[in-house]
C-alpha positions as protocol buffer text, in pm:
chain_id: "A"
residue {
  index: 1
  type: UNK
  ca { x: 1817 y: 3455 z: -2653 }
}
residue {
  index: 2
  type: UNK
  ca { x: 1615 y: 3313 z: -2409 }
}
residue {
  index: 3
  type: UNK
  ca { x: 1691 y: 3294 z: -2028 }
}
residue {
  index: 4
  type: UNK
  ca { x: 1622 y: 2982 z: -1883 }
}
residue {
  index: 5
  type: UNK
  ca { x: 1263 y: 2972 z: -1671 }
}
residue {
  index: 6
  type: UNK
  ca { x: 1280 y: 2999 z: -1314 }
}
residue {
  index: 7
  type: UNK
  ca { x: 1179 y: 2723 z: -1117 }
}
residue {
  index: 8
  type: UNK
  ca { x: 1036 y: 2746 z: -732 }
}
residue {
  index: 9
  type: UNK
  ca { x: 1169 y: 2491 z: -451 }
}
residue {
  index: 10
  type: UNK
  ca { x: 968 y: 2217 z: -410 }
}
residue {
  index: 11
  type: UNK
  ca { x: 705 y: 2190 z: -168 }
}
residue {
  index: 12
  type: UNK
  ca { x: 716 y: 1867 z: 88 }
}
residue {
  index: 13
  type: UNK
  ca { x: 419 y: 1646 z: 65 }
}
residue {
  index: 14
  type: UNK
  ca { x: 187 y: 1683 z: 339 }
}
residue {
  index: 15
  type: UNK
  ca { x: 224 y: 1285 z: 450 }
}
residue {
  index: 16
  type: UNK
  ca { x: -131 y: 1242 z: 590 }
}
residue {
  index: 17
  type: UNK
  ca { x: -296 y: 1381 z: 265 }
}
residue {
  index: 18
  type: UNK
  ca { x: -97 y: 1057 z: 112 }
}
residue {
  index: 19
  type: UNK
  ca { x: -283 y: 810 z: -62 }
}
residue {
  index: 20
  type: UNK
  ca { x: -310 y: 453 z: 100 }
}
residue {
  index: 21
  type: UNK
  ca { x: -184 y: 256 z: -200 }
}
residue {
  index: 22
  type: UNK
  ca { x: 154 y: 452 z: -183 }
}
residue {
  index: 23
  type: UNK
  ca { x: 203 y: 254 z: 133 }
}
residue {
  index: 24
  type: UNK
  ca { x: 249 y: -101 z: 1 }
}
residue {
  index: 25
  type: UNK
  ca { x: 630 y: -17 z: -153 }
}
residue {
  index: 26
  type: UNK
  ca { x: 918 y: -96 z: 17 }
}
residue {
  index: 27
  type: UNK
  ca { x: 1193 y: -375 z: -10 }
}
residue {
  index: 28
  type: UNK
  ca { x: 1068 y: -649 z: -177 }
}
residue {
  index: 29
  type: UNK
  ca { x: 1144 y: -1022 z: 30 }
}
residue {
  index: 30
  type: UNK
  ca { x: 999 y: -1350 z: 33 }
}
residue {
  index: 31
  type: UNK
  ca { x: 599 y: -1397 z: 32 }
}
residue {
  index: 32
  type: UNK
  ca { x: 490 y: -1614 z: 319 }
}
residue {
  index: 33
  type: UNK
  ca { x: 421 y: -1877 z: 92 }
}
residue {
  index: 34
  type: UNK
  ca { x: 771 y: -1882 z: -11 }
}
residue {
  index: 35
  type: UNK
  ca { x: 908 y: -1902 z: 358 }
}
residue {
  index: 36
  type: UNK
  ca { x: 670 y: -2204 z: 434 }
}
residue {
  index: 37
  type: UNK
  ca { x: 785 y: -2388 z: 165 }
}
residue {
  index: 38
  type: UNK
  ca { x: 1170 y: -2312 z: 284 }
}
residue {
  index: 39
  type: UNK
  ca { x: 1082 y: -2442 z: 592 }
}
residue {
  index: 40
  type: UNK
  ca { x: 924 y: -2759 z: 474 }
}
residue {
  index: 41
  type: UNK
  ca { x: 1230 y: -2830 z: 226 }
}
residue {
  index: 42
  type: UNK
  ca { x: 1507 y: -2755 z: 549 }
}
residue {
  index: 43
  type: UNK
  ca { x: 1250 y: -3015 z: 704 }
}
residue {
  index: 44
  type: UNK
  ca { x: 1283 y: -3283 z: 509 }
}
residue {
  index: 45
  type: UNK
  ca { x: 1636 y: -3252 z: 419 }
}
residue {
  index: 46
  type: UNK
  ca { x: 1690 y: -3312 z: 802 }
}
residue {
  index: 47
  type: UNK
  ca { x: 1529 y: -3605 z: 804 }
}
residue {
  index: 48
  type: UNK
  ca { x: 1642 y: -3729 z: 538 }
}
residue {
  index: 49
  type: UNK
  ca { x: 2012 y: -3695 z: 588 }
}
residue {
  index: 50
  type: UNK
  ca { x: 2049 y: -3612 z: 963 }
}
residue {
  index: 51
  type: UNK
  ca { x: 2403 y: -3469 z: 1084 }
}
residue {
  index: 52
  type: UNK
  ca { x: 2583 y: -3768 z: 1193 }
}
residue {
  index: 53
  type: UNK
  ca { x: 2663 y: -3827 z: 1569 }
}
residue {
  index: 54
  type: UNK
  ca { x: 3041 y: -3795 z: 1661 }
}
């Protein structure tokens, strides 16, 4: 029988060999577009229906 293969430690990446593209991941959010919009809706909602005075 076999043995099983040997397998070296892994080597850290050398960061500034890294390429570019890797940079753009992350946590995903809301595209700017998306937050404009937000703030437009939240706009006119106040106006519409503004919190009434005590």
């Amino acid at each position: 029988m076999k043995r099983a293969k040997q397998r070296l430690p892994l080597k850290p990446r050398n960061p500034v060999a890294r390429s570019p593209l890797l940079g753009k991941g992350g946590p995903h959010g809301k595209s700017t577009a998306a937050k404009r919009r937000q703030a437009q809706v939240e706009l006119l909602k106040q106006t519409r229906d503004p919190d009434p005075e005590p």
